[in-house]
C-alpha positions as CSV (number, residue, x, y, z in Angstrom):
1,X,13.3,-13.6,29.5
2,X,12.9,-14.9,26.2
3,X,15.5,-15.6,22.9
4,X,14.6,-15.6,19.2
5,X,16.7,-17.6,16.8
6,X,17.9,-15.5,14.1
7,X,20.1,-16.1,10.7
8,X,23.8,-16.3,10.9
9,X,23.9,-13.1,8.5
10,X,21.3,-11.5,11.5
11,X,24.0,-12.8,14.5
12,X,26.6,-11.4,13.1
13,X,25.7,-8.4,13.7
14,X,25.8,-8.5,17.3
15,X,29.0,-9.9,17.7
16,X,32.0,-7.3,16.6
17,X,32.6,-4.8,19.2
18,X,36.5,-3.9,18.0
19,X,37.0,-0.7,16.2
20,X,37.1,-0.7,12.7
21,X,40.7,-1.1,11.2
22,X,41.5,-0.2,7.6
23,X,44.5,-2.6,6.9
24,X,47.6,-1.8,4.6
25,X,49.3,-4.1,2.5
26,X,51.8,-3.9,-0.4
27,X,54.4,-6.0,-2.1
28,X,56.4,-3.1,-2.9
29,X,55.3,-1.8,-5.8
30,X,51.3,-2.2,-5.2
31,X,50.0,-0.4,-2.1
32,X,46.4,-1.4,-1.0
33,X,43.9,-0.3,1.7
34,X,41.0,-1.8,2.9
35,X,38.0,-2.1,5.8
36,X,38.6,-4.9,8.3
37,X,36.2,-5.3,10.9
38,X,36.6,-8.7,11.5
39,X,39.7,-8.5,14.0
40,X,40.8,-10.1,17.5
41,X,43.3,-9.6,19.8
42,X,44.3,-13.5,20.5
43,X,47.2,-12.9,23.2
44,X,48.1,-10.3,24.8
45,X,52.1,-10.8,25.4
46,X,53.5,-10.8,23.0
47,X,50.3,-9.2,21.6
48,X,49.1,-11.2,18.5
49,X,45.8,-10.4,16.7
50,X,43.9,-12.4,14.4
51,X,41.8,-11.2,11.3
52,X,39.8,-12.4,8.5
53,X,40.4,-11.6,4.8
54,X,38.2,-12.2,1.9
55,X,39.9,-14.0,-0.8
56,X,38.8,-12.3,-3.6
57,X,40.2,-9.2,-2.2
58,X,43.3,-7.7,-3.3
59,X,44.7,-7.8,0.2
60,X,44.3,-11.1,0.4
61,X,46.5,-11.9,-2.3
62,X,48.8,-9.4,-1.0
63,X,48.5,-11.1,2.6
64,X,49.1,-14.5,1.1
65,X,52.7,-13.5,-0.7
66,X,53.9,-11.1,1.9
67,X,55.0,-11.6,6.0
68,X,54.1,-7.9,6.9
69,X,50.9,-6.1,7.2
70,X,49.6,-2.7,8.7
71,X,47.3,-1.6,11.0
72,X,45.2,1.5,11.1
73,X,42.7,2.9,13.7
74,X,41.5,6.2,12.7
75,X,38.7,8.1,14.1
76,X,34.8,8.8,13.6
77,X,35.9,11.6,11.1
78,X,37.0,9.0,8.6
79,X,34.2,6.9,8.9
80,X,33.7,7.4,5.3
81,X,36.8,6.3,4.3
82,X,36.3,3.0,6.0
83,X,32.8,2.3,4.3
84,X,34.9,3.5,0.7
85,X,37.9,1.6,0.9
86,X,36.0,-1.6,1.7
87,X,33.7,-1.4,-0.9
88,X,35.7,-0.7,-3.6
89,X,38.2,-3.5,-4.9
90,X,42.2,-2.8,-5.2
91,X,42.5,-4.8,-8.4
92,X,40.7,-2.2,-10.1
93,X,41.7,1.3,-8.2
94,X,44.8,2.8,-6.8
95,X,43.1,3.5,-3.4
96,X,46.0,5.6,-1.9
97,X,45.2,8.0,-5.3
98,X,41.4,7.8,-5.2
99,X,41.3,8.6,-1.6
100,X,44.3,11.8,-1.8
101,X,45.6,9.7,1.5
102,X,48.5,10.9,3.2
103,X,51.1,8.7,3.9
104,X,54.1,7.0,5.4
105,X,56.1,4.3,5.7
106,X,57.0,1.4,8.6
107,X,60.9,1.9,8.9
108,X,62.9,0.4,6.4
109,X,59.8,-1.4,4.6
110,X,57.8,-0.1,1.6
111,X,54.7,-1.1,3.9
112,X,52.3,2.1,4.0
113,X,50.5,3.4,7.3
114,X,48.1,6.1,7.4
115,X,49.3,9.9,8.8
116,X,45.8,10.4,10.5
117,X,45.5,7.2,12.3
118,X,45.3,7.2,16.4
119,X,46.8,4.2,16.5
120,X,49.2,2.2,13.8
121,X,50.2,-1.3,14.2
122,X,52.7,-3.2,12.1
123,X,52.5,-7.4,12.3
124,X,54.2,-9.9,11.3
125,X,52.4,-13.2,10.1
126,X,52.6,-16.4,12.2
127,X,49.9,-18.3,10.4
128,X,46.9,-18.9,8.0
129,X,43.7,-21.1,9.0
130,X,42.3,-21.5,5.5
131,X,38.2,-21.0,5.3
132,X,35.3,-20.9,2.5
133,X,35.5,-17.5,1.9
134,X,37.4,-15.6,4.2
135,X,41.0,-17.1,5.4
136,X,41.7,-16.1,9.5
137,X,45.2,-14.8,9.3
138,X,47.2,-14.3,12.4
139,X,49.9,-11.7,13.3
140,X,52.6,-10.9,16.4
141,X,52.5,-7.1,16.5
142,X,55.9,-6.1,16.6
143,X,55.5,-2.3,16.0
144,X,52.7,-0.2,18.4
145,X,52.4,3.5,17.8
146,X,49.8,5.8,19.0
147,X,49.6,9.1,18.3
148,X,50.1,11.8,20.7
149,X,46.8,13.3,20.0
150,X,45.7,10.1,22.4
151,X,48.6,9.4,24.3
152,X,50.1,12.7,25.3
153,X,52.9,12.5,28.6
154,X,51.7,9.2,29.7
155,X,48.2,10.6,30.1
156,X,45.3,9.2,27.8
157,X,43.0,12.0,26.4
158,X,39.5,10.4,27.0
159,X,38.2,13.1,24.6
160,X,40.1,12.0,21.7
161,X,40.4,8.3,22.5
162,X,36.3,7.9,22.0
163,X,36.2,9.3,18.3
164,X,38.5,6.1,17.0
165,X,35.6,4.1,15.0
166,X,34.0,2.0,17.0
167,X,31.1,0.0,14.9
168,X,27.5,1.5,15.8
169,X,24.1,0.8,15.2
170,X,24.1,2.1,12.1
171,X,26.9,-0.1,10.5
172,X,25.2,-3.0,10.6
173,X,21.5,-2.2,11.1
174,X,19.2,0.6,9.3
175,X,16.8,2.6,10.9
176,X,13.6,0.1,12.2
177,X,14.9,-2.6,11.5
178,X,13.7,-6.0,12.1
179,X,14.5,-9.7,12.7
């Protein structure tokens, strides 16, 4: 077997395997949504996940200032959605508006979670590791929901379970492409 040396922006695309998350932030007054892709899971009990935000990003900012964050894992349907709400920046559009999204909010918080997503998380931040351009920021979940549509009397519906947006060969890598 043989190995070819490729370009950090080239290796990166072989290393996330999580499903895609669109993350929800607000300060109360400003909602914002956004693509993560970038995400761990960094213990399992309690669970505690770690993901990286881009600091010119509205969520960042929002991240920064506020404890709380949500979590949304949505399915292959709203694949769009994932690709829109990353590429467009919160300073500069009401996402929530833009996108018609349908929406509640975590118990007693003005912190927004999607209606259509399989699976909602809600964390709470334990720390920041400050980098270039992203910072890693790093959350206890405290709140784990999954819709019924997955999780119905204990059982899990395979069916539904493998639409959530899992990254595929076409996220990261157009047709023939090369190294």
């Amino acid at each position: 077997m043989s190995f070819i040396k490729v370009d950090e922006k080239t290796a990166r695309k072989f290393l996330n395997h999580q499903p895609s998350m669109l993350i929800t932030t607000s300060d109360g007054n400003i909602h914002n949504i956004s693509a993560i892709s970038w995400w761990s899971m960094v213990q399992d009990y309690p669970v505690c996940i770690s993901l990286s935000i881009h600091h010119k990003s509205l969520n960042y900012k929002l991240a920064k200032q506020e404890k709380h964050l949500g979590m949304n894992i949505l399915s292959n349907k709203h694949r769009n959605l994932y690709l829109k709400a990353g590429n467009i920046s919160g300073y500069k559009v009401n996402k929530f508006k833009k996108f018609d999204l349908n929406y509640n909010y975590f118990n007693n918080t003005k912190l927004p979670y999607l209606n259509d997503s399989l699976v909602i998380l809600k964390g709470e931040k334990l720390s920041e590791v400050p980098l270039e351009r992203f910072d890693v920021f790093i959350y206890k979940i405290n709140k784990i929901h999954v819709s019924d549509k997955v999780l119905n009397n204990g059982k899990v519906n395979w069916n539904i379970y493998k639409t959530m947006h899992f990254v595929d060969e076409t996220t990261y890598f157009t047709p023939n492409f090369r190294i």
